[in-house]
C-alpha positions as a Markdown table, in Angstrom:
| # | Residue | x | y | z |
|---|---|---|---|---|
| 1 | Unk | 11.9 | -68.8 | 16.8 |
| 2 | Unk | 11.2 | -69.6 | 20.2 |
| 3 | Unk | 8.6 | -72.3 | 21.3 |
| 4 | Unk | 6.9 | -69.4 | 23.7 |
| 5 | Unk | 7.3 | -66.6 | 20.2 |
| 6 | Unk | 5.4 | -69.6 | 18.5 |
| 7 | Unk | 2.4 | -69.9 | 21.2 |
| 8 | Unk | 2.5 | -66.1 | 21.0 |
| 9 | Unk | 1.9 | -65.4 | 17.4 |
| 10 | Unk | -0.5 | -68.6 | 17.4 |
| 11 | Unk | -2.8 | -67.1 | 20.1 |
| 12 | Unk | -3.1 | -63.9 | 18.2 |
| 13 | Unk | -3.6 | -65.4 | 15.2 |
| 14 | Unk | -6.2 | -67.1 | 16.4 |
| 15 | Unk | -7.7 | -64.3 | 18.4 |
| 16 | Unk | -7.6 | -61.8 | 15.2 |
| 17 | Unk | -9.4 | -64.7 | 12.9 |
| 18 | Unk | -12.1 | -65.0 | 15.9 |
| 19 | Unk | -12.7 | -61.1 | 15.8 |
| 20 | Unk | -12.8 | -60.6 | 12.3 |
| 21 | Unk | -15.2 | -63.7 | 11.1 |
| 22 | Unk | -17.8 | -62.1 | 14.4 |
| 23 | Unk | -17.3 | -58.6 | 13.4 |
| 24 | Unk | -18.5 | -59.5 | 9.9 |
| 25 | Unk | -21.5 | -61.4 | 11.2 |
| 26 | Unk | -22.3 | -58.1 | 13.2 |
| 27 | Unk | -21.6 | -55.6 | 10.2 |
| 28 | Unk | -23.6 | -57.8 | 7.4 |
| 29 | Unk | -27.2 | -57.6 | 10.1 |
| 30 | Unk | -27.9 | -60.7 | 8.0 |
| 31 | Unk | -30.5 | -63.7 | 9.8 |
| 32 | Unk | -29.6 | -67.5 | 10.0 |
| 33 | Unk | -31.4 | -69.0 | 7.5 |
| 34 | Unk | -33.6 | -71.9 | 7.8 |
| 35 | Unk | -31.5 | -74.8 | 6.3 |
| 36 | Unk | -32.0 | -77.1 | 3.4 |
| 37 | Unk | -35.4 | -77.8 | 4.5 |
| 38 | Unk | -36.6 | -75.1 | 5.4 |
| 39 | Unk | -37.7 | -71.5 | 4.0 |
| 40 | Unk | -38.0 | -68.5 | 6.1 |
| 41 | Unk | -40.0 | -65.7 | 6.1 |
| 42 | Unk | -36.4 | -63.8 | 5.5 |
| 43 | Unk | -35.9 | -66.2 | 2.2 |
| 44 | Unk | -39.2 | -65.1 | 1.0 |
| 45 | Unk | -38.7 | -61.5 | 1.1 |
| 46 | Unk | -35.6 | -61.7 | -0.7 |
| 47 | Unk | -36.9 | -62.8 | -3.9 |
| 48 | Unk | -39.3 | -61.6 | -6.7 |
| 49 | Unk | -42.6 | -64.1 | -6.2 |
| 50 | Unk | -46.0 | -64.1 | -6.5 |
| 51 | Unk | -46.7 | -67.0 | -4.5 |
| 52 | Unk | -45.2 | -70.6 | -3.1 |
| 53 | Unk | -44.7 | -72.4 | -6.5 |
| 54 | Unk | -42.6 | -69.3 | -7.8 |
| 55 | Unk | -40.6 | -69.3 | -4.4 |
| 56 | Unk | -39.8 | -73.3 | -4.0 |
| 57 | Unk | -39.5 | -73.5 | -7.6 |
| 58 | Unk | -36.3 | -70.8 | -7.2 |
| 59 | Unk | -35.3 | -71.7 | -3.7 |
| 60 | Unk | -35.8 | -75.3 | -3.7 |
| 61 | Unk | -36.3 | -77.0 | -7.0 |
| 62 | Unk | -35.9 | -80.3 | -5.1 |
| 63 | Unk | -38.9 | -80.4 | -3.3 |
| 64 | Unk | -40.9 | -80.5 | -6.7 |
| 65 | Unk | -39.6 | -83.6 | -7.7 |
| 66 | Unk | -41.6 | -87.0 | -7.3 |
| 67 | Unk | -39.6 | -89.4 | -4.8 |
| 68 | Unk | -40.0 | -93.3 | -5.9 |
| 69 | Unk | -40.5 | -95.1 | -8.4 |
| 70 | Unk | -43.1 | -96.4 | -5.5 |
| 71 | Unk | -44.2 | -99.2 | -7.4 |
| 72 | Unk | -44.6 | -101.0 | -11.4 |
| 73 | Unk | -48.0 | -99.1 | -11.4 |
| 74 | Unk | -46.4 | -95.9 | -10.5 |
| 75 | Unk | -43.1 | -95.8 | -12.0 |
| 76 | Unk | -42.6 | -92.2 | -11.8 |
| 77 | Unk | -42.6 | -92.0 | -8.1 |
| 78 | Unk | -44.9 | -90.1 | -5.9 |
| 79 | Unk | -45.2 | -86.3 | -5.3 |
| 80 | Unk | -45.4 | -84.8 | -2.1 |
| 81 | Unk | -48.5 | -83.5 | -0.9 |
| 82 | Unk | -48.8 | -80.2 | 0.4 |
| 83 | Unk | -50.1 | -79.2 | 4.0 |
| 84 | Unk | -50.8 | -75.8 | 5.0 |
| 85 | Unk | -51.3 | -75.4 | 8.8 |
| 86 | Unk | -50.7 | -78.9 | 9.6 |
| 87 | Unk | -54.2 | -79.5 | 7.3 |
| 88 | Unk | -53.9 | -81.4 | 3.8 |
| 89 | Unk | -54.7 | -78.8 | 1.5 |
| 90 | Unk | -53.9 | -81.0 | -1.8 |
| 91 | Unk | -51.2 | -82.1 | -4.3 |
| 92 | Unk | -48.6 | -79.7 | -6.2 |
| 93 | Unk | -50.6 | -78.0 | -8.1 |
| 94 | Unk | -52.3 | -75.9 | -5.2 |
| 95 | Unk | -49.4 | -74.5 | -4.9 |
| 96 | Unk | -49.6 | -71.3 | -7.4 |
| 97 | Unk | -53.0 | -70.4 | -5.4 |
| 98 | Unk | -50.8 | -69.5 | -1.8 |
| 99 | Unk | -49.8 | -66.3 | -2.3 |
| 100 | Unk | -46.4 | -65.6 | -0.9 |
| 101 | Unk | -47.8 | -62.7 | 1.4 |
| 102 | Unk | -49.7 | -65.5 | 3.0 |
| 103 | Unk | -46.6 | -67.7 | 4.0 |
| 104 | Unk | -44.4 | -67.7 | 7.0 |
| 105 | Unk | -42.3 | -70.5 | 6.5 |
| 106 | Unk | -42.1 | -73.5 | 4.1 |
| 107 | Unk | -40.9 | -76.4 | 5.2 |
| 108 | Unk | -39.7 | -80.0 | 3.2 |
| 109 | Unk | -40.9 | -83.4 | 5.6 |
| 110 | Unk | -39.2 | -86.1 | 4.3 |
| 111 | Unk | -40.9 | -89.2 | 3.6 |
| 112 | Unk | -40.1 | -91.3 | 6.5 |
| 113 | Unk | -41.0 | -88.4 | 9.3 |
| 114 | Unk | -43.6 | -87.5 | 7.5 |
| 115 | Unk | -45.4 | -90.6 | 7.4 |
| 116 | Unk | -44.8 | -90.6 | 11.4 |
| 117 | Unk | -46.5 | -86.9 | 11.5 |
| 118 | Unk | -49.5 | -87.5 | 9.1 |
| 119 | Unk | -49.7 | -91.5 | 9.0 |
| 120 | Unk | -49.7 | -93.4 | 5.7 |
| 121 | Unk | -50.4 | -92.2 | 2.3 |
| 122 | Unk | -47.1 | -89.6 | 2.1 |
| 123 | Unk | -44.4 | -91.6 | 0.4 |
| 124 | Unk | -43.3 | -88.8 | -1.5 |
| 125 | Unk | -43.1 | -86.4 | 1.8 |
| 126 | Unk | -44.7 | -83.4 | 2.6 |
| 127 | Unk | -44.8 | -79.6 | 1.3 |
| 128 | Unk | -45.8 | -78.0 | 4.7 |
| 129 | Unk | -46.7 | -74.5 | 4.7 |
| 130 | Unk | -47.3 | -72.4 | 7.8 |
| 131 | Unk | -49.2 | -69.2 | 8.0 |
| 132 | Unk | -47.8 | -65.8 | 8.1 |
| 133 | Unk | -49.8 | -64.3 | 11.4 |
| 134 | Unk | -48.5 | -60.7 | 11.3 |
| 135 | Unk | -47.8 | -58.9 | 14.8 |
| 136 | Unk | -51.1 | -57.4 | 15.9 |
């Protein structure tokens, strides 16, 4: 085979890969979802729950577990709190009171940024929960 026959069939290749892989992007109609710390609106309405517990707990088992150990006193680590609307609403367990109609993201701040965001106090990161405000 020619060096030009080679470029050729390379190009075309290449151009046929490109249509098919954005032609199936277009076809499937489906969002970009929100990443490994973040939950969409879209991820919510694709699964069966009541409210954010049920959701993380299927989504994003991760974010339920304590970070640490901090310290010898607290050798199990610490738990990330949970904000809703940028306001500390509590620990974990207010989480089964938010129901999932309620919520229009969830998002995972990680210890370090968190503690930027909402000062001292969030070694084990932050649950954030934002409002669902639906279009007037």
């Amino acid at each position: 085979m020619r060096l030009t026959q080679v470029a050729v069939l390379g190009a075309v290749s290449g151009a046929l890969v490109f249509t098919l892989a954005c032609g199936a992007a277009v076809q499937t109609g489906t969002a970009p979802r929100g990443g490994p710390d973040v939950l969409t609106r879209a991820d919510l309405e694709g699964i069966n729950a009541n409210n954010a517990f049920d959701a993380i707990e299927r989504l994003r088992p991760q974010w339920l577990q304590p970070r640490g150990p901090s310290s010898v006193t607290q050798p199990e680590g610490d738990w990330p709190l949970i904000y809703m609307d940028n306001v500390r609403a509590g620990d974990v367990n207010i989480l089964p009171t938010i129901p999932i109609d309620d919520i229009g993201q969830i998002r995972f701040v990680n210890p370090s940024d968190a503690t930027t965001r909402w000062g001292t106090g969030v070694t084990g990161g932050v649950i954030q929960i934002i409002s669902f405000k639906p279009p007037k």
